[in-house]
Structure formats: C-alpha cells, structure tokens
N, C-alpha and C positions, 0 to 999 in steps of 0.2 A: 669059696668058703668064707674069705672075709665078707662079702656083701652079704652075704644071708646074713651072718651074725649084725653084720652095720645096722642093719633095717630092725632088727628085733631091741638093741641098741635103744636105737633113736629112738622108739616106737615107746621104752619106758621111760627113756632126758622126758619125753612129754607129756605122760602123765606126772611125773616128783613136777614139773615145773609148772602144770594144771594144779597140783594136791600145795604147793608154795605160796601159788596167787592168793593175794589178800581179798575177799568175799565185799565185791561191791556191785549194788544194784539185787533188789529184788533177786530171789531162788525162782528156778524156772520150775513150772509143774511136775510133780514126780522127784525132784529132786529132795526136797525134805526128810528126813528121815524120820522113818515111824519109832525110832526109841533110840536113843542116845544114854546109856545108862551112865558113863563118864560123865556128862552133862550137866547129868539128873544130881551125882553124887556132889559136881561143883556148886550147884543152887542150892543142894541143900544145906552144905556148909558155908553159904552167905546170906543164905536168909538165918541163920544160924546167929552171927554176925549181926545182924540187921538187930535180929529179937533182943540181944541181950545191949544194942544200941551202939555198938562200934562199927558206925557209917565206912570209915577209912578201912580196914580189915575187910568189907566185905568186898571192896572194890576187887581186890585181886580174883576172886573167884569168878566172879564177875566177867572181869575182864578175858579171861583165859577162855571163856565162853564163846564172846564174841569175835575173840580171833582165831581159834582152833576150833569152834561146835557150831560155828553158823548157819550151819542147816537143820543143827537140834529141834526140837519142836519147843523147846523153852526157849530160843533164844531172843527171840522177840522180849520176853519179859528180863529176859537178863540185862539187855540193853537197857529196858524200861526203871531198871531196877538200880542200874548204873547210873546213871542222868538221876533219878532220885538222891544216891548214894553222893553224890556230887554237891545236889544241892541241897542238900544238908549240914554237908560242911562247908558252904558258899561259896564253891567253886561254879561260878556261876554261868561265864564262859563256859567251861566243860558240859557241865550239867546240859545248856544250849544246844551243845553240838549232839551232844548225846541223841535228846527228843529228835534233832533234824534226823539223825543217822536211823533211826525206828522208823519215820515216816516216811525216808527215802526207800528204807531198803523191807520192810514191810507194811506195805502199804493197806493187805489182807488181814492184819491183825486186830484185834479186839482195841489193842493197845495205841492205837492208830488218833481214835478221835479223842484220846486223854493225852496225848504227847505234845497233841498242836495245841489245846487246852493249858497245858503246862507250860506251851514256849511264849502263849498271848499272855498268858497271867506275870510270867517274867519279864516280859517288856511292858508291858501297863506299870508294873510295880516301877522299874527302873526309869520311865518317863516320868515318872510322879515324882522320884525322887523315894518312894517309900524305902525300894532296893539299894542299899549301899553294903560297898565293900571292905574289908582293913587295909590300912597300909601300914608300913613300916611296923612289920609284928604285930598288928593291930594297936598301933599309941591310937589311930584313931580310926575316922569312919568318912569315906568321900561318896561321892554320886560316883553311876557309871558313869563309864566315858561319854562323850554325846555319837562317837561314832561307832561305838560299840548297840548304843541305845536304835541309832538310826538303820544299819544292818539287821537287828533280830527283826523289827517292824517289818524291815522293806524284806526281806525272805518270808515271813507269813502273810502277807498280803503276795505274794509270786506265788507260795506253795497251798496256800489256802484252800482247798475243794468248794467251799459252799459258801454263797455271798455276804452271809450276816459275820461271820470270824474274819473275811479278807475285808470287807466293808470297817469294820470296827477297829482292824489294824490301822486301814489307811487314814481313817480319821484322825487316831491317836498320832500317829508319823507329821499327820499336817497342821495339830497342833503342838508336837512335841519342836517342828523347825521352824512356828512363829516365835516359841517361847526361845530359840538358840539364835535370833534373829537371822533365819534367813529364809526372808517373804518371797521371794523369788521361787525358792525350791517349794516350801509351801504352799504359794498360788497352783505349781503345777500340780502336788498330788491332790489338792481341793478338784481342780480342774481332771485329773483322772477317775477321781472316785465317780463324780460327777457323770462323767460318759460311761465307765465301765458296771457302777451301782445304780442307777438314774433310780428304781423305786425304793432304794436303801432310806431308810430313815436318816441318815446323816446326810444326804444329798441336797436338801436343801439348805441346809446350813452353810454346807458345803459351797453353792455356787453362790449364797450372800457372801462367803470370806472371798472367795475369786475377786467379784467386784469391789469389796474395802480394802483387800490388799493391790488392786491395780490404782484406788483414788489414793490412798493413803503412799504410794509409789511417786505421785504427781509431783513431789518436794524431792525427789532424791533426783541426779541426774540430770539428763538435757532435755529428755522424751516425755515432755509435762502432758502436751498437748495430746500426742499420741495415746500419757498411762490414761489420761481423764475418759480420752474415747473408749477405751477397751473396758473401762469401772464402767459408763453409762450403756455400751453393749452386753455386758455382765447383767447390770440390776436389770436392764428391757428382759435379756434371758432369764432372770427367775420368775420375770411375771409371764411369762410365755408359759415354761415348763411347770408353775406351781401357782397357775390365777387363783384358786383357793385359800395358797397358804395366807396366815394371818398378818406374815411380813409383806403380802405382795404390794399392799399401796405403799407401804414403807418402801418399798423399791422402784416404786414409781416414781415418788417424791424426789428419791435418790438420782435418779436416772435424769430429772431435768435441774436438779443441783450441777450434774457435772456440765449440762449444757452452762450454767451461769459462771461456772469455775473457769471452763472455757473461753470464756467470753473475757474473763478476770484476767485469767492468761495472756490472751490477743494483746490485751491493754498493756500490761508489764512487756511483753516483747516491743509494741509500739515505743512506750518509754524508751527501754534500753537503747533502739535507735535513733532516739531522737535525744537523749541526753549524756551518752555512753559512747557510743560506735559514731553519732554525727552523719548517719546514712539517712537523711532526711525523707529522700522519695520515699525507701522502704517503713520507714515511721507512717508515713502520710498515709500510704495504701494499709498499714495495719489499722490502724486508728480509723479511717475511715470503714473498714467491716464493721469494729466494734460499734460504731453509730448505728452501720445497718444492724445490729442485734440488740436495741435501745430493749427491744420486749421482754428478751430473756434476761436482760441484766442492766438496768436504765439507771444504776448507779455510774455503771463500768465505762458506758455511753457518755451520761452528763465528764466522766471525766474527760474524756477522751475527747469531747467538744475541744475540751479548755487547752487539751495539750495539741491539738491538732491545729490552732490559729500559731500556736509556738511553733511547731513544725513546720508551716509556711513561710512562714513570715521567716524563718532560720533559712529555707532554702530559697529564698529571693533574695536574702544578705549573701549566703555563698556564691548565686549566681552573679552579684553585682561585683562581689570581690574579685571573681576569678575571669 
C-alpha cells in the first residue's frame, strides 16, 4: 500500500518541480500555448503603462510575464517590451540583457532581428561615447564602462546570424581597444574579422590595422625585429588578398619600409654590443649583415662601416689585454 501511494507521490514532487523551473532556452514545438488570457490581461495593462509614459510601472507586468507566461504567445514581446521599458529609463545593462534573453530564448520570433538591432545600436552608441550614464543621483554623466562596452560587442559578434551586423560589431570592438590602448587585443579581432569576413567591406581596412599595429608595436618591447617582420607579412598580405584595392601599392611601399626598419634595427643591436654590452664578436657579425643590406638601407650601412672599424679595432685591444 505504501509503494503504490510512493510512486503516484513522486510522480507529482515532479511535475510542481517541472512547473518551478525557471524557463531557459528556446520552447520546444507544441509547447507554446495557443492563448494565455492572464497574459494577455498582464500586457494589456503595461502597454497601458507604456501609453500614458510611465516606463517603470510597466515593468512589473512585464516582468510577471516572463517568469510565470513564458510560453504565452505574447511573451516574446513582453520581453521585447521590457528591454525597451529599461532603456528608457537608462537602465542600460538590463535593457542588454533583456534583447540577449529574446534572442537566446526566441529565436522564431518577429522580434528577433530588432533585438540584435537594438543590442548593436547600444554598443555603437556607448563606444562613441554618445551612451552615458548618471552617477551619484545623476550630479552628473560618465561613459560606459570600457568593459562593459567591450562584452556587449564581443557577444554580438558570437551571437550574430549574418555577416554584415557580426562584421560591423567586430570592426567597432577593434577600434573601440585601439582607442582603450590595447593594440594587442585589437591587432587580434582585426586579424579575426579578417579570416572569419574576408569579403566584408571592413576587411581590408581591417588587415591594413593588422600590419600598422604590428610596425607601430616595433618601439614597445624586445621583439622589434620579430613585430617589423610580421607588419611587412601583413602589408605583402593585403596586396595578395586585395591587388585592386586603392591602398595596395601603399602596402607595398609599406612592406619594403619595414625591410629598411629592419635593417635600422640590425644597426642599433650592432651598437648596443659594441658600445653597451662590449660583446664585440657579436657587434661585428651584426654590423657586418647590415653592410650586406647596403640596398635596402645604405644609410644604415654607411653607418655601420664606421662602427664596424670601432668594433675591430675594440676586439684586438681586448685580445691584446687579456
């Protein structure tokens, strides 16, 4: 007697704790319901709300929607509706998370391709700095955060369906962390748009920052010689991938600059060891390349003459000394 009862029991613990769970991820087919009239009566008294412009008040109705009606046939717009209501009163974050929670969790919906709409227009706006928020009871007005700014981008370029909205995120992202300086993360989503959008109209923009941000790299650091080679593989790659564009001889030009930078380079490490460190062999062997590269850079050469008779002449005193 007790196991029949046990089983019929358990059998309801798991639907109340099915009918509990909070509604995430897409409704499977059939699950929707064909009328929710409770719903129906909550939206109409937050569009209610809405019309007479009290943004905050409609929220609750709102809200009650989305976590007790989520399979209403309005809830899609309720959400929609919410994330408006949000950002209206510049709740801005919310508002964000709002439009993601529509797109994750209706993806079938009308409301679909105006959500992501809303989430790029919100990040464009806060990279620019046009979006600012109040602080302190609004005395005043600041930018978003940079990492607030840097998340919405880098989630619409992940979530993005179709290549011109992920394309245009990622461009915005890769100059939103030139302008936070940091060329590093930068150079990479240049270098991803790049692979992932190759016929996007930002693409070639895109692999000319690759290569200005690896030369312009060449001063930071130890890896001079290294950033110059991967700037002069960059611009060879834009004239490969885009011999039409109007920049392409401009990246030609570019691409045997960093050979002469190079070469500029050699010369300053020859130095260093021969005026600094006092490692004279290894002076000698730098300085003597640079000679061999008189073509590419016969300024860097003529010098490197004059420091190289210094370099000898130092390592025949050492040998005499020691």
């Amino acid at each position: 007697m007790r196991k029949a009862l046990f089983l019929p029991l358990c059998a309801a613990s798991a639907i109340f704790l099915t009918m509990c769970e909070p509604f995430d991820g897409p409704p499977s087919i059939g699950q929707v319901k064909a009328v929710d009239p409770e719903a129906d009566s909550l939206m109409e008294e937050a569009k209610q709300y809405q019309k007479a412009g009290d943004m905050s008040e409609s929220r609750t109705p709102l809200k009650e929607i989305v976590r007790y009606h989520a399979l209403a046939p309005n809830a899609p717009e309720a959400r929609f509706l919410l994330a408006q209501a949000y950002e209206a009163t510049r709740d801005y974050r919310d508002a964000f998370k709002e439009y993601g929670k529509l797109i994750d969790r209706y993806p079938q919906s009308p409301l679909y391709a105006d959500a992501l709409n809303h989430q790029l227009t919100m990040a464009m706006d806060a990279a620019s700095g046009k979006l600012t928020v109040p602080v302190f009871w609004g005395a005043w007005e600041t930018s978003m955060e940079s990492a607030v700014v840097i998340k919405w981008l880098r989630e619409i370029v992940e979530k993005a369906p179709y290549h011109d909205m992920a394309a245009t995120a990622s461009s915005i992202l890769a100059k939103y962390l030139v302008e936070q300086d940091r060329p590093e993360d930068a150079r990479m989503e240049y270098a991803r748009l790049v692979e992932k959008y190759p016929d996007s109209r930002y693409a070639p923009e895109s692999q000319l920052m690759v290569a200005q941000l690896w030369a312009n790299n060449h001063t930071r650091g130890d890896n001079n010689l290294v950033n110059l080679s991967n700037a002069r593989e960059a611009y060879e790659e834009f004239t490969l991938r885009f011999p039409n564009h109007p920049e392409a001889k401009k990246a030609l030009s570019e691409a045997s600059n960093m050979d002469r930078l190079m070469v500029q380079q050699q010369l300053e490490v020859g130095r260093y060891y021969l005026e600094r460190s006092r490692e004279y062999t290894s002076a000698i062997f730098c300085l003597q390349d640079v000679i061999r590269q008189k073509s590419i850079n016969p300024e860097a050469a003529k010098e490197a003459e004059a420091l190289l008779v210094k370099a000898r002449a130092a390592a025949e005193n050492a040998k005499t000394e020691s």
